[in-house]
GUMAR-110729 format. One line per 8 residues: number of its first residue (from 1); for each residue x, y, z of C-alpha. Coordinates in steps of 0.25 Angstrom, whole numbers. Example, Ala and Ser with C-alpha at 12.3 -4.5 7.8 and 13.67 -1.06 7.14 Angstrom:
1) 49,-18,31 ~ 55,-4,29
***
This chain:
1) 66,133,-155 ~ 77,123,-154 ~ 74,116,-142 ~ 59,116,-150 ~ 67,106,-158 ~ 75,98,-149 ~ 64,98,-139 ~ 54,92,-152
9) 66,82,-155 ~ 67,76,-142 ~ 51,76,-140 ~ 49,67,-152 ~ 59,57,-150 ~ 53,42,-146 ~ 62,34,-139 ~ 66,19,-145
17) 63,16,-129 ~ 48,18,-133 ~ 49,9,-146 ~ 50,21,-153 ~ 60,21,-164 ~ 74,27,-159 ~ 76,42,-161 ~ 90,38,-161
25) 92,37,-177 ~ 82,47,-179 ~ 90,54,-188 ~ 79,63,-195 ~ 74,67,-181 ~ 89,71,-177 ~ 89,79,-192 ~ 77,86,-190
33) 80,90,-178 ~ 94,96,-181 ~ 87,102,-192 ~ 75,107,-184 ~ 88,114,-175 ~ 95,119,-186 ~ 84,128,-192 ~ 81,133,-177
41) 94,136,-175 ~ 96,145,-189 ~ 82,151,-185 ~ 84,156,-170 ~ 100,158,-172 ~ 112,154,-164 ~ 121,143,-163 ~ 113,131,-163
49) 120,124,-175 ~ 117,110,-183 ~ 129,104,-173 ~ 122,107,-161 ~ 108,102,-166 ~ 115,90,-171 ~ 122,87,-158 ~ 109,90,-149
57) 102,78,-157 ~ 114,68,-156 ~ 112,71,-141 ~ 99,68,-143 ~ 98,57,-150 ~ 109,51,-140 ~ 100,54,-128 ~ 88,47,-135
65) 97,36,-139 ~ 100,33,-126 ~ 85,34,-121 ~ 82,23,-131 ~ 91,13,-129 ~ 90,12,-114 ~ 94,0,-105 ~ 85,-11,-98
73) 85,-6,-84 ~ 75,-13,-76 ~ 76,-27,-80 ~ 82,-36,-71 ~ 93,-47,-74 ~ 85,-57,-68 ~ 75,-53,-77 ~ 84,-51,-89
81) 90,-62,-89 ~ 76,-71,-89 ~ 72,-62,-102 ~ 85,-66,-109 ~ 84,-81,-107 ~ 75,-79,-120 ~ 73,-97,-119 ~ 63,-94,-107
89) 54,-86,-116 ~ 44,-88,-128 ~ 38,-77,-135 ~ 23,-76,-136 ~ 14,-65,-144 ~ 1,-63,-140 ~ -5,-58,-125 ~ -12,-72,-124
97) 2,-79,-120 ~ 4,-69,-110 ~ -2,-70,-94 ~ -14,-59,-95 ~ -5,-53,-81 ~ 5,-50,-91 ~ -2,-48,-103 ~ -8,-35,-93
105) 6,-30,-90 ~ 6,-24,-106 ~ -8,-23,-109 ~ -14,-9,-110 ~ -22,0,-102 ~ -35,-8,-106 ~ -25,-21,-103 ~ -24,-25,-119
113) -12,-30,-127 ~ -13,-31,-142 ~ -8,-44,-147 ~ 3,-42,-156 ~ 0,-39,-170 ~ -15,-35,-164 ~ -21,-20,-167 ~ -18,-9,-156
121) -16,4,-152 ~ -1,6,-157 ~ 0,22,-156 ~ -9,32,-149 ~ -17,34,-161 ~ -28,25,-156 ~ -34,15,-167 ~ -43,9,-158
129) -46,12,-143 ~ -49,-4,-139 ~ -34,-8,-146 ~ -25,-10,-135 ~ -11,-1,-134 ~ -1,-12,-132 ~ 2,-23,-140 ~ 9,-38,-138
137) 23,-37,-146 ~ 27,-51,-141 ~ 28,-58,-127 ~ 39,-68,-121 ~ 37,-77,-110 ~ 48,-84,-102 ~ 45,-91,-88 ~ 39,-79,-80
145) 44,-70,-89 ~ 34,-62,-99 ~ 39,-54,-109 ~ 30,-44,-116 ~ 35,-36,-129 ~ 21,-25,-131 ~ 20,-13,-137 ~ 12,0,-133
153) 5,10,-141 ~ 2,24,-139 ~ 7,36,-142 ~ 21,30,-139 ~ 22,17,-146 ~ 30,7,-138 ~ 36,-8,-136 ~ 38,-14,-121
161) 43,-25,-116 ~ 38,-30,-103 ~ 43,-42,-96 ~ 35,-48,-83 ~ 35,-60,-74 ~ 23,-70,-71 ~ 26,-81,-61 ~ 17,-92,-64
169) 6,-92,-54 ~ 5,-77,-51 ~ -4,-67,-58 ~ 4,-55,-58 ~ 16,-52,-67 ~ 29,-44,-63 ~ 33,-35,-74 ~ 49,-37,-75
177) 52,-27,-85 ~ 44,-16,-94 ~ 54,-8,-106 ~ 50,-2,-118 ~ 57,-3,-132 ~ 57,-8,-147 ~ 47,-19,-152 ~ 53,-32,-151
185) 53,-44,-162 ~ 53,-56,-150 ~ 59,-58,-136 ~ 71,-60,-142 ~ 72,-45,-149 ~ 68,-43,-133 ~ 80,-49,-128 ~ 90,-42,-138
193) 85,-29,-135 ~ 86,-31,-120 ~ 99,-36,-121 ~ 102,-21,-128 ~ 94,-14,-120 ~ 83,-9,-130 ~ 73,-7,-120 ~ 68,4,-112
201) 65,0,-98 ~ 68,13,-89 ~ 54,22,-90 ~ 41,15,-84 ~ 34,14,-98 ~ 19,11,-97 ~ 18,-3,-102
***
């Protein structure tokens, strides 16, 4: 019955990484479950004592933690160092100031993008079949570089940055880096949390 309870804690934790909200200071999940351990432990007898639950969660909760504020790993320096020269770039927020090549490495399955602020299919409770399932947040564009700040619905709501190349004259873009993270003002709120590593860029995420 207690690993009921630690197993249940553990399945419903969201991590940030996901543009969930951080299980980290969740306190009332962290009370619950002590208190959910408490009671098993009075009912099934033994020695698992308020300490120990206490202690289990901490663990836990230092574990998730560190899940959630993971490293950039897969962006270059070459690459990096373009995307902080934040001059180069200008922000743009509709899908019409974006090449369609790259417009395509966001879209959905039916190859949609809601603009920002338009209706879409936000969770997987489906308002309406012919929405699309991703949505433009905000883009930036910087030479070659394209920036593309979207998120994704469905059953796990999420925000994405995607980051591709388009040499002028060619058809096909390069994607340069894909992670997920928190929803983001402007490029600039992009930057600050690259700089501190609020993104999550070591899973293959469908994007």
């Amino acid at each position: 019955m207690r690993m009921k309870y630690l197993k249940s804690y553990l399945v419903n934790i969201k991590c940030c990484s996901h543009g969930a909200v951080s299980p980290c200071h969740d306190g009332q999940q962290h009370r619950n479950a002590s208190t959910q351990l408490r009671k098993s432990s009075r009912a099934g007898g033994g020695g698992y004592n308020h300490a120990t639950a206490s202690i289990l969660c901490v663990l836990f909760a230092i574990a998730i933690q560190g899940l959630c504020c993971a490293d950039v790993t897969k962006l270059s320096n070459e690459d990096r160092k373009a995307l902080l020269d934040s001059s180069r770039f200008h922000e743009v927020h509709s899908t019409k100031d974006l090449p369609a090549a790259v417009v395509a490495l966001c879209a959905d399955d039916r190859g949609k993008l809601a603009e920002p602020g338009q209706n879409w299919n936000a969770t997987d409770v489906v308002t309406d079949p012919n929405l699309p399932w991703k949505r433009l947040i905000w883009a930036a564009i910087g030479g070659d570089y394209y920036v593309v700040h979207y998120e994704r619905g469905g059953i796990d709501h999420s925000f994405h940055i995607l980051v591709a190349t388009l040499v002028k004259g060619e058809a096909k873009p390069k994607v340069v880096w894909h992670a997920v993270g928190r929803p983001l003002k402007d490029y600039m709120a992009f930057l600050d949390a690259l700089g501190t590593g609020k993104f999550d860029d070591r899973a293959n995420y469908p994007h």
